[in-house]
C-alpha angles and dihedrals in degrees: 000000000000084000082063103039087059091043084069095060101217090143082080099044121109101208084182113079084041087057092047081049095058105046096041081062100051092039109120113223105261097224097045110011081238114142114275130230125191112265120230079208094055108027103231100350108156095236121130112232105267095044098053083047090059095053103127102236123189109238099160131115109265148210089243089219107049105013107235121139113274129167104260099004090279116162106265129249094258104055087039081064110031103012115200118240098245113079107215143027117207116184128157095186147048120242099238133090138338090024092058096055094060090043093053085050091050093038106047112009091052100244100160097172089071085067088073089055104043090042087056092059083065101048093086095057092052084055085062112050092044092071088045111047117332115224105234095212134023122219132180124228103255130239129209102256087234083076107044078055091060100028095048085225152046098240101200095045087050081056092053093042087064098041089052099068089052093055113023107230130127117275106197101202091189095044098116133009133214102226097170123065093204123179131280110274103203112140095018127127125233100265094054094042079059099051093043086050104056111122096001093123131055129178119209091197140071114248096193102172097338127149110222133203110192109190122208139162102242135011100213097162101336093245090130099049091043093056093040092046092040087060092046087053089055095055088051104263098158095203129021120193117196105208111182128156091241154026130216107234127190114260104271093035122115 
């Protein structure tokens, strides 16, 4: 029995990539319930056609800081006049539908398996900037552990625990702390997000030359990423890189 048990050669068999195969292929779209197909765009993303296709990516010319449309791609006005303290936006996607619809399911009904797929929309632009300039250490936008309590997770490290496997560099999980709960900033400016956001990070560590890419879901204002990256410069971090999957844009922008 064991001579033909061996004849049959299981011992080499990958049932994995059969079984990827399989439920990639019974997957409902999570927008429309509509059968999904693999995306040449996202991999293996579980979207049906005409929802991937409506995804809405982010093809203008940017302010390469902070991400906003500029003719040229020359930096804007305001970051040529208060320049954040991150270096670099980098954003594959608008933030409109129906990309927010698939961010509010992962964010707040717990549907981790959305973080695969939005992770993925952010994998080319870690190509590129690979060949330009490679973080040497990868960090999560914190959350207040009174969140994480109500949430379950935090959204933007399950992101970067997704993107770390695809590039190979060191993701600290316990880089930078958020100490403040500060309030919900939804419908703030970005003075006041400053302001509401003074103190609000801490870093137990020393960033002496390090490049730094801080992964996050959405890039509103930037006032998050400023104070987090702020701290990091103060601890001596030489280069931050904001990667998100997407950018607010004023109504209008493309």
């Amino acid at each position: 029995m064991k001579k033909f048990y061996n004849s049959l050669n299981f011992n080499h068999l990958n049932p994995l990539p059969l079984l990827q195969h399989w439920l990639n292929s019974n997957l409902p779209c999570p927008l429309c319930a509509a059968p999904a197909q693999p995306q040449p765009s996202l991999l293996l993303a579980p979207l049906c056609t005409d929802c991937a296709s409506a995804l809405p990516w982010y093809h203008s010319a940017r302010c390469p800081q902070c991400a906003l449309p500029t003719s040229g791609g020359a930096y804007c006005g305001i970051c040529l006049q208060h320049p954040p303290a991150f270096d670099r936006t980098l954003a594959p996607l608008r933030y409109a539908y129906p990309l927010d619809r698939l961010l509010q399911r992962f964010k707040y009904h717990q549907q981790l398996p959305l973080g695969k797929l939005l992770a993925q929309t952010m994998l080319p632009q870690l190509t590129a900037l690979a060949v330009a300039e490679r973080p040497e250490v990868m960090l999560a936008m914190p959350m207040h552990p009174h969140r994480v309590r109500q949430r379950g997770f935090n959204h933007a490290l399950e992101l970067a625990r997704q993107l770390q496997p695809a590039w190979q560099i060191p993701l600290v999980i316990d880089g930078c702390a958020r100490i403040l709960d500060t309030q919900s900033q939804a419908g703030m400016d970005m003075k006041t997000r400053t302001r509401n956001l003074r103190g609000a990070f801490a870093t137990p560590l020393q960033w002496q030359g390090k490049h730094v890419l801080i992964v996050d879901d959405v890039m509103t204002t930037g006032a998050s990423m400023h104070a987090l990256a702020k701290v990091l410069k103060q601890a001596g971090a030489a280069r931050i890189t904001a990667l998100v999957i997407a950018r607010t844009l004023k109504t209008g922008d493309d």
